[in-house]
C-alpha positions in Angstrom: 60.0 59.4 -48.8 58.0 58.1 -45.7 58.4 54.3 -45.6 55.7 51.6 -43.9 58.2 48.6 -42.8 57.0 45.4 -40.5 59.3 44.6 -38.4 59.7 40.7 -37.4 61.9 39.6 -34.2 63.4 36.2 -33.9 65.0 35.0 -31.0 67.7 33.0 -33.0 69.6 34.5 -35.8 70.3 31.0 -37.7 67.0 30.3 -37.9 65.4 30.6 -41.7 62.5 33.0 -42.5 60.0 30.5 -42.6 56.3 30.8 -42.2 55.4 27.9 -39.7 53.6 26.1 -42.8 56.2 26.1 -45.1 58.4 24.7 -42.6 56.9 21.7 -41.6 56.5 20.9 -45.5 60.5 21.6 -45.8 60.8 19.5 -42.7 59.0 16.7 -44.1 61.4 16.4 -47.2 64.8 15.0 -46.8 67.8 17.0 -48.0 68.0 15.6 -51.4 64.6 16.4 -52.2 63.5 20.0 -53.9 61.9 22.7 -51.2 58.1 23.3 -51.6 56.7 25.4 -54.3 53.8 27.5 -54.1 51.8 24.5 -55.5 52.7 22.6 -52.7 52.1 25.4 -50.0 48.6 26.2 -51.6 47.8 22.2 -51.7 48.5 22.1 -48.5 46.0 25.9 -47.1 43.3 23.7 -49.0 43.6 20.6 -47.6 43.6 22.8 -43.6 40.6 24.9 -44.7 38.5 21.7 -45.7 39.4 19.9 -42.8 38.8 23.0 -40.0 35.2 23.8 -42.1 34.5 19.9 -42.0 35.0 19.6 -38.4 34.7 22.4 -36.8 31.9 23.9 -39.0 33.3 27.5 -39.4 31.4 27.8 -42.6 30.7 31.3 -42.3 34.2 32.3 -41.3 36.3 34.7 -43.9 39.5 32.9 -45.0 42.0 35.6 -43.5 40.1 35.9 -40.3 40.6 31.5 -40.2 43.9 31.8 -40.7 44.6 35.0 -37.8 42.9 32.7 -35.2 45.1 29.7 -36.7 48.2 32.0 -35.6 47.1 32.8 -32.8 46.7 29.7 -31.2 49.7 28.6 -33.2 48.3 26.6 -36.1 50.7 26.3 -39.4 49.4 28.9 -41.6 51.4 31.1 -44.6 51.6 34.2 -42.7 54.4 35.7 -41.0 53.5 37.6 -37.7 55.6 41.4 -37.9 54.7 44.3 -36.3 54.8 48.3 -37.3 56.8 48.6 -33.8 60.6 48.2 -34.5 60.8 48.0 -30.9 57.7 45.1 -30.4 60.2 43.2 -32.9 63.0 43.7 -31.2 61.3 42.4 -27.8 60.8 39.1 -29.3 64.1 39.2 -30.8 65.8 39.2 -27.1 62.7 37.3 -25.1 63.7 35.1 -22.3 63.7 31.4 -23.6 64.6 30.0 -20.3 66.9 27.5 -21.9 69.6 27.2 -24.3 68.0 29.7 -26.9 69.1 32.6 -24.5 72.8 32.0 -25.6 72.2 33.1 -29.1 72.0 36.1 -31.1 68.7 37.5 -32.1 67.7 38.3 -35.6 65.4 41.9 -36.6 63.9 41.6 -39.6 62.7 45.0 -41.9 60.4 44.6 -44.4 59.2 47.6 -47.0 55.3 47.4 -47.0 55.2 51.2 -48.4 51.4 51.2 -50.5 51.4 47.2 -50.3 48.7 46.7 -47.4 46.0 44.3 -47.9 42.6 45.9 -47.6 39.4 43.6 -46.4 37.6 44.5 -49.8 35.3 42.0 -51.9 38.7 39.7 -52.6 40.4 39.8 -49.4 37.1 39.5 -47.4 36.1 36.0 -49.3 35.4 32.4 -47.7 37.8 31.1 -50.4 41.3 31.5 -50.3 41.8 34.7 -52.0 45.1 33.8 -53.9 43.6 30.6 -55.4 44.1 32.5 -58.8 47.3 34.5 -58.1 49.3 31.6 -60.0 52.9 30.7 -59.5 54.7 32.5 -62.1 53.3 36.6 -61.1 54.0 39.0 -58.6 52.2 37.0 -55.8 56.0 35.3 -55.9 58.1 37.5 -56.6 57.1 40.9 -55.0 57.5 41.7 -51.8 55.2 40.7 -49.3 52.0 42.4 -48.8 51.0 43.8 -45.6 47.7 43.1 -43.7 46.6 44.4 -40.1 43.9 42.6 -39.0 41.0 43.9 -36.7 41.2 43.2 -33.1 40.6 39.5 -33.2 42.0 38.6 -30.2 43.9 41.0 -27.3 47.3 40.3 -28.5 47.3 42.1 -32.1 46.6 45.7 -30.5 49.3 44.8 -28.1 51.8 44.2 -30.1 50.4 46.2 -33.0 50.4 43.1 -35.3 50.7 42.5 -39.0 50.9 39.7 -41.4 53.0 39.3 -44.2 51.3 37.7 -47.0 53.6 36.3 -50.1 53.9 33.6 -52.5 56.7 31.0 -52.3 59.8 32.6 -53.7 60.3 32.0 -58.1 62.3 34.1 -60.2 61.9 34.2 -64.4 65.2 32.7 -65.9 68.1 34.5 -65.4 66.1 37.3 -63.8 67.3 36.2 -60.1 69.3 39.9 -59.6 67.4 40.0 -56.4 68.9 37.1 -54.4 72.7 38.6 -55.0 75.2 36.4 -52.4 77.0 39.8 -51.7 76.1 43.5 -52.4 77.6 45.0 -55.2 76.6 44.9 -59.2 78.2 41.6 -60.2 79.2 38.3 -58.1 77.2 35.1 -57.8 73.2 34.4 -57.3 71.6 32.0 -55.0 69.7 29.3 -56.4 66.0 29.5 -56.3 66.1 26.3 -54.3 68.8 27.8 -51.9 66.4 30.8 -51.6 63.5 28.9 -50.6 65.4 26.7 -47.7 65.6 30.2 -46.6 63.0 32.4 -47.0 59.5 31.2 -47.4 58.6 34.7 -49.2 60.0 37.1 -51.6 63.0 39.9 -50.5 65.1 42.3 -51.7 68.1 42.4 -49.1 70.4 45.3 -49.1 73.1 46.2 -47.0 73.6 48.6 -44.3 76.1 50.5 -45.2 74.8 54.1 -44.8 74.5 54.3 -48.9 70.9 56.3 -49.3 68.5 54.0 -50.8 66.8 55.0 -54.2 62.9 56.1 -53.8 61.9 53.2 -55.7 63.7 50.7 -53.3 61.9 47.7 -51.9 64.4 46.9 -49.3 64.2 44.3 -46.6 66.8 44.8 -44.2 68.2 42.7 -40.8 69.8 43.6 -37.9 71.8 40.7 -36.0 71.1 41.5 -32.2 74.2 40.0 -30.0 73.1 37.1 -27.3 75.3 38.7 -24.3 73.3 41.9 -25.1 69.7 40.7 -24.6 69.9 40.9 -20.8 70.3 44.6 -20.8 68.2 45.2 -24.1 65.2 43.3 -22.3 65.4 45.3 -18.9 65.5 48.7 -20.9 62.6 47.6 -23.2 60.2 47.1 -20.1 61.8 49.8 -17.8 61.6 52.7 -20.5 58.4 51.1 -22.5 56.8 48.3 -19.5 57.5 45.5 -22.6 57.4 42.2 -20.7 55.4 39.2 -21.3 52.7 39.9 -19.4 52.1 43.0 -22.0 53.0 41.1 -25.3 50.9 38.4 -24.2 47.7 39.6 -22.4 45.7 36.7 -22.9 44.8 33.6 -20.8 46.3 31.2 -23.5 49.8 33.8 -23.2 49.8 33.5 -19.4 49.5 30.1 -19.2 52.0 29.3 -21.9 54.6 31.8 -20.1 54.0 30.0 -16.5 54.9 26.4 -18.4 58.1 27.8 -19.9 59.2 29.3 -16.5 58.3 26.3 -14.8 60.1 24.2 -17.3 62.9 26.3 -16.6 62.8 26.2 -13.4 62.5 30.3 -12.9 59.3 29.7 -10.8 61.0 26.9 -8.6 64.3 27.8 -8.2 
């Protein structure tokens, strides 16, 4: 069976699967306090959307394109930014932090997306936010993540042949949790549906790696731990056999001026 699969890089293997929404509402609450529901993570999309409309008038601006050019200039939105190039992802999984970051392993992310890409019909393609009336308790949460490639909005998605993954905040039915399993295997313990959400900010279906062929109805998401003392040599290969540096992942003004500041910062440029 031929699989679609977004890949997503991250440059620091502790760090949670978070959307960069959901985690400033988890870093708002103390650790005592429950992580956000999809009530609080939709409260939250409307109160953006009325404020970027009220303010900055982009009445006639579909939701999902709002939200891409959020991204893109780094505004907390729901989305989490993959790409259908295991080897884009695994760029950003070793890119040069010039600081302390460079020290530790990288994370590779697999989603399945096989049949589960968003198309701009007459629901995706609305001013409203299209999962107003997905609910809380449906497959919105508890699915894997749907897939959407957006058009060309801006030079980086064709570069780094982008996608968004589009999901509800994690909820399972009681006693129907099989999904989040703490080891492989048909038995053992379940994480919590709190424990899930401090780490995932979407649905997934984690399996293991161990060569065991996967059923055709598998929804796997799968992740690859990328060692820190190999990035050096992983990041010189990448742009000598595939020219994958910043200046092609981030072809913009806004990239090259965000990639002089972090050299400068880290002294690369003035050294």
């Amino acid at each position: 069976m031929r699989r679609t699969v977004g890949w997503r890089g991250q440059v620091d293997a502790r760090w949670s699967l978070h959307s960069g929404l959901y985690r400033r509402l988890l870093d708002a609450r103390s650790e005592s306090q429950p992580a956000p529901e999809e009530d609080d993570l939709f409260r939250a999309e409307e109160k953006i959307a009325h404020f970027v409309r009220g303010s900055w008038r982009f009445d006639q601006m579909p939701y999902l394109e709002l939200l891409a050019n959020l991204q893109h200039f780094r505004g907390p939105t729901r989305m989490l930014d993959v790409s259908l190039s295991p080897l884009v992802a695994l760029w950003f999984a070793v890119e040069e932090q010039h600081g302390e970051l460079d020290g530790a392993d990288g994370r590779v992310f697999a989603f399945d997306v096989t049949n589960r890409r968003v198309q701009l019909d007459e629901k995706w393609s609305t001013y409203d936010i299209p999962w107003r009336e997905s609910g809380t308790n449906t497959p919105w949460c508890r699915d894997l993540p749907l897939l959407w490639r957006p058009p060309s909005y801006n030079e980086r998605i064709p570069a780094q042949q982008s996608g968004f993954l589009l999901a509800g905040v994690p909820k399972v039915y009681a006693g129907g949790n099989a999904q989040y399993r703490k080891a492989p295997g048909t038995s053992g313990e379940f994480w919590r549906i709190g424990e899930v959400r401090r780490a995932t900010s979407v649905p997934t279906k984690m399996v293991d790696r161990s060569g065991k062929a996967l059923q055709q109805s598998a929804e796997p998401t799968l992740t690859i731990r990328i060692a820190a003392e190999a990035k050096v040599e992983i990041r010189r290969r990448l742009e000598r056999d595939y020219g994958y540096n910043p200046a092609t992942m981030y072809p913009d003004l806004f990239g090259m001026a965000a990639e002089v500041r972090q050299a400068v910062d880290g002294a690369a440029l003035l050294g």
